[in-house]
C-alpha positions in Angstrom: -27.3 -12.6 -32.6 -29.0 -13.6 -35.8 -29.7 -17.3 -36.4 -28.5 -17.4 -40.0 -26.3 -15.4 -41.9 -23.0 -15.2 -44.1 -19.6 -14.6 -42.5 -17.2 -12.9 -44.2 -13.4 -14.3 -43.3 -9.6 -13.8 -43.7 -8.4 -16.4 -46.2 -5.4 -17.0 -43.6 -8.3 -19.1 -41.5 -7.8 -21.8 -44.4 -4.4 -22.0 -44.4 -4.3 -22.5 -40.4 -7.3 -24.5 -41.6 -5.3 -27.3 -43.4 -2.4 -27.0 -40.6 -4.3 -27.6 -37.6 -6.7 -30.1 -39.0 -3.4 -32.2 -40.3 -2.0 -32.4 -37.2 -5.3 -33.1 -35.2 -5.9 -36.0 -37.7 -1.9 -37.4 -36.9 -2.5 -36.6 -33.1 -5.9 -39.0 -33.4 -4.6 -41.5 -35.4 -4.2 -44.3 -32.5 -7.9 -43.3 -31.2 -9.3 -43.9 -35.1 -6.8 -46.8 -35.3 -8.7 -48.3 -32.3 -11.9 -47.5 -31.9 -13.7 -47.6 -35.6 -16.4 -45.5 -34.6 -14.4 -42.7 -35.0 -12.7 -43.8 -38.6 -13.6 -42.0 -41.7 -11.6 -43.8 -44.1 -9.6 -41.9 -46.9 -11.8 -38.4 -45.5 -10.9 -38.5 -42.1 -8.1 -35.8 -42.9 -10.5 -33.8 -44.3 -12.9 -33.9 -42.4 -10.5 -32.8 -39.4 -9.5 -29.6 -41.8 -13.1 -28.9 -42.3 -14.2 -29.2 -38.6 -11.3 -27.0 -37.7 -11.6 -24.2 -40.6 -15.7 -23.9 -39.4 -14.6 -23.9 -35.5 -11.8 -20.8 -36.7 -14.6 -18.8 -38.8 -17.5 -19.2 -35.9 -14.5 -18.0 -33.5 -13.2 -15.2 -36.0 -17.0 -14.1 -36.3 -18.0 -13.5 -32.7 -14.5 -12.0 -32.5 -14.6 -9.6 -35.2 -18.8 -8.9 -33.7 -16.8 -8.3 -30.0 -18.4 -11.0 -28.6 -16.9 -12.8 -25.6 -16.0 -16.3 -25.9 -14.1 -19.2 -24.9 -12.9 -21.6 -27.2 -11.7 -25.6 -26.9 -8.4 -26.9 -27.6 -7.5 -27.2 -31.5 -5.4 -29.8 -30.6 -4.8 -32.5 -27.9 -3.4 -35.7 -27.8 -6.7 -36.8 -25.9 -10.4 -36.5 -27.9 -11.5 -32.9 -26.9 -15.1 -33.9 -25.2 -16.6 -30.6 -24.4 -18.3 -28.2 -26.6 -16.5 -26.2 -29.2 -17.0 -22.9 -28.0 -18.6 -20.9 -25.4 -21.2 -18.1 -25.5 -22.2 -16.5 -22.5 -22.3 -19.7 -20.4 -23.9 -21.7 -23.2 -22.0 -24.6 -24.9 -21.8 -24.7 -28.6 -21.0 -27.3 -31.1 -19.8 -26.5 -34.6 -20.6 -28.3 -37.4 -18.9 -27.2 -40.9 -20.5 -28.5 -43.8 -19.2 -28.1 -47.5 -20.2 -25.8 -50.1 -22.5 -28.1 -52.1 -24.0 -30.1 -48.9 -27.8 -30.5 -48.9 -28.8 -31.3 -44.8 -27.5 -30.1 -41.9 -26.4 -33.1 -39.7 -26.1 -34.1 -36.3 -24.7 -37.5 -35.4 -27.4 -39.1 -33.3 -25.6 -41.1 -30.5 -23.3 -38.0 -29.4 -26.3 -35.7 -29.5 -28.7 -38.3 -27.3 -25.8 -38.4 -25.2 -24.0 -35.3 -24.9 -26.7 -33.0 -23.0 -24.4 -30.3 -22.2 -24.7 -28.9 -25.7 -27.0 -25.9 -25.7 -26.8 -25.1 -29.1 -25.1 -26.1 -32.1 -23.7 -23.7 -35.1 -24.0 -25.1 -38.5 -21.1 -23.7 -40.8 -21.5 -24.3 -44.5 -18.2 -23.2 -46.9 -19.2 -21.1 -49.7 -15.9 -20.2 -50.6 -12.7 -19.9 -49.5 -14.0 -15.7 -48.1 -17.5 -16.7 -47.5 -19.5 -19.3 -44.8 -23.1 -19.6 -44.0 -24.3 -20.3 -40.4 -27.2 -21.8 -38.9 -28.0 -21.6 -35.4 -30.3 -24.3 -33.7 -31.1 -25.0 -29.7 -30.2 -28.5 -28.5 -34.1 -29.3 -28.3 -34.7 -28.0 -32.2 -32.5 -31.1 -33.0 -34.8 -33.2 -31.1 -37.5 -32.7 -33.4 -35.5 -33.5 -37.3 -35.6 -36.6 -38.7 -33.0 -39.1 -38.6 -31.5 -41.3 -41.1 -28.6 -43.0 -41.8 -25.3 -41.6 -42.9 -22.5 -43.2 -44.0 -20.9 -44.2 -40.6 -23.7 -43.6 -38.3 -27.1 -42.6 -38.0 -28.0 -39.2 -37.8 -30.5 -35.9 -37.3 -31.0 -34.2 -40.4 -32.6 -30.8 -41.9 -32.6 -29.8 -45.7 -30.8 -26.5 -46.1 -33.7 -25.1 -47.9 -36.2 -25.9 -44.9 -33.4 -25.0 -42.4 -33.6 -21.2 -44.3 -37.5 -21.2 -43.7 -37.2 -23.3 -39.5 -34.7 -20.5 -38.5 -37.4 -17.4 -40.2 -40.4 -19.2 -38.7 -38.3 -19.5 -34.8 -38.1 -15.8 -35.4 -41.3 -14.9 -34.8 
């Protein structure tokens, strides 16, 4: 599989998009109630219809490319704590990033932590047809700078150099 591209999706993903992430962010309410760590303030809706609308187009992608996968619950009344999705044995974490973000982002805490992630897929919106991806090892991470982030600190690449990391890995 390439490690960047554009993905090409049903618009029906951002309708299940806006449903699912809704009712993730009411099932999670007590958790971000409690625990402000995981509070995003007025976005936090948003941010669960983003995470689910990239998680749906990664999934819809290796689908439509007959890839086998597995993917994570949607929705649970528990925090989901593994990976997103499955490839071939490897766990993979989505990140979804909107259509005018500049970095690519990985909170640092989970990923210091959470060494059962092989790979993360970086999902950027174009439109509501179009997505970019990005695909970077565990390790890759490891070497981006970090900085902080509105709630937390965390590992960051500029788009631009994440175009010309993923060409050079290629070689």
């Amino acid at each position: 599989m390439k490690k960047t591209g554009l993905i090409r999706y049903p618009p029906f993903i951002n309708e299940c998009a806006i449903y699912i992430g809704k009712l993730r962010s009411l099932y999670n309410y007590d958790l971000k109630e409690n625990h402000s760590i995981y509070k995003r303030g007025e976005m936090g809706e948003f941010v669960d219809i983003i995470g689910v609308k990239g998680e749906l187009i990664f999934s819809y992608f290796l689908q439509k490319n007959d890839i086998d996968h597995q993917t994570s619950r949607l929705l649970s009344n528990n925090p989901v704590i593994s990976c997103d999705i499955i490839v071939g044995g490897k766990n993979i974490d989505v990140k979804t990033l909107r259509a005018d973000a500049t970095d690519l982002l990985v909170n640092k805490q989970a990923h210091e932590k959470n060494k059962n992630i092989d790979s993360y897929v970086f999902i950027q919106l174009i439109d509501d047809k179009v997505a970019k991806y990005w695909i970077f090892k565990h390790e890759e991470v490891d070497s981006w700078e970090s900085k902080k982030c509105g709630y937390s600190d965390a590992y960051f690449l500029d788009i631009k150099l994440a175009d010309i990391s993923v060409e050079v890995n290629k070689i």
